[in-house]
N, C-alpha and C positions, 0 to 999 in steps of 0.2 A: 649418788651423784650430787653433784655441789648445784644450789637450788641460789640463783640469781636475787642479789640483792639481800641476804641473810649473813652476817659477820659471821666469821670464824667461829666464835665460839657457840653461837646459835645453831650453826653446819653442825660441830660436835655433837652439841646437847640435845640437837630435834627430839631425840626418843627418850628422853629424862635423866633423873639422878637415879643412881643406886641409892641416895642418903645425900642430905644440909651438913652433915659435920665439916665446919668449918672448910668450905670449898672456896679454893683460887685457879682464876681462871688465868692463865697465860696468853700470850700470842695463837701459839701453837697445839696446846694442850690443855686439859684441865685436871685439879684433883682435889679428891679430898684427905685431909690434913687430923690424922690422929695426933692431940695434943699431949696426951700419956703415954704412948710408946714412940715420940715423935718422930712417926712414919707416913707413907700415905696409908690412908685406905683403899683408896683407889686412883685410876690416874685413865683418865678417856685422851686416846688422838683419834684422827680421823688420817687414815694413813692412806696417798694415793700414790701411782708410779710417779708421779709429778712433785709429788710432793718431797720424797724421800731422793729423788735426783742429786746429783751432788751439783753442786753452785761453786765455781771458779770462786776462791780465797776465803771461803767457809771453812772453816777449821778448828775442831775439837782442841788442839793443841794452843790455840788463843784465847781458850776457857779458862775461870777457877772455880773451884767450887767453892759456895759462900753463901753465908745466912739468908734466909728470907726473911726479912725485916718485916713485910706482913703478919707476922707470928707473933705473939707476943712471946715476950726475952724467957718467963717462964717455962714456954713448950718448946721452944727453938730448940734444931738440932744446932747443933758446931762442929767444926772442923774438929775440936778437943773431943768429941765424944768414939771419935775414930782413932785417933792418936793413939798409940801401943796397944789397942783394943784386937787386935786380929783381926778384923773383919776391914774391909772395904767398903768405899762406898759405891753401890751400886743403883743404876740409876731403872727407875719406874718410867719413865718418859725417856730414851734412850738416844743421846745428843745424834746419833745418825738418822735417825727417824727425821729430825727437824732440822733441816740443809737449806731451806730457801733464802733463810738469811744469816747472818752473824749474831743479831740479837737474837732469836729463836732459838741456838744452837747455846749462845749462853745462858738463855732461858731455864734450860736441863739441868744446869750446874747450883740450882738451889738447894741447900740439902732439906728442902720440902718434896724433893721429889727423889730423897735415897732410900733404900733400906741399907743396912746392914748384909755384907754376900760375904763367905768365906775366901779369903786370899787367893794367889796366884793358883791355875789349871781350874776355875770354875767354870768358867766360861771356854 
């Protein structure tokens, strides 16, 4: 239950880190950020029926997906790392999970929070 007076990301985190490797915290979500395979490691939401509601003019399809500038340029994923690669980008924090607002929902679309998922019928 959401505990009065504790930010977003404090709600998430009450019960700790898995691991410090290089953790960003979002609006919505948090994670951490492997800089050699530049993936997450991990990725905490705090998911309620409220929360994943859909919100009139939130929508996935006014996203893009794009660097996280917090990264440095060295570990940054890219859009180029996808390009002809076969795989997709799929996301650890899952832009419908975070509907309360339009930033949050573009929040998702960092590829700090993709992995790599094989193409079309995986999902």
């Amino acid at each position: 239950e959401p505990v009065p007076g504790i930010s977003r990301i404090g709600e998430i985190m009450r019960f700790g880190f898995p691991s410090l490797d290089t953790v960003r915290s979002h609006s919505d979500y948090v994670l951490s950020y492997d800089r050699r395979n530049r993936v997450p490691n991990w990725v905490f939401e705090h998911l309620t029926k409220e929360s994943i509601e859909k919100v009139e003019g939130v929508e996935r399809s006014n996203c893009d997906f794009k660097e996280d500038t917090s990264i440095h340029e060295f570990h940054r994923s890219k859009n180029s790392d996808y390009k002809y690669s076969g795989y997709d980008r799929g996301h650890m924090a899952p832009a419908g999970n975070h509907r309360r607002n339009q930033a949050m929902c573009n929040e998702t679309f960092y590829l700090s929070n993709m992995a790599p998922q094989v193409g079309k019928g995986f999902n």
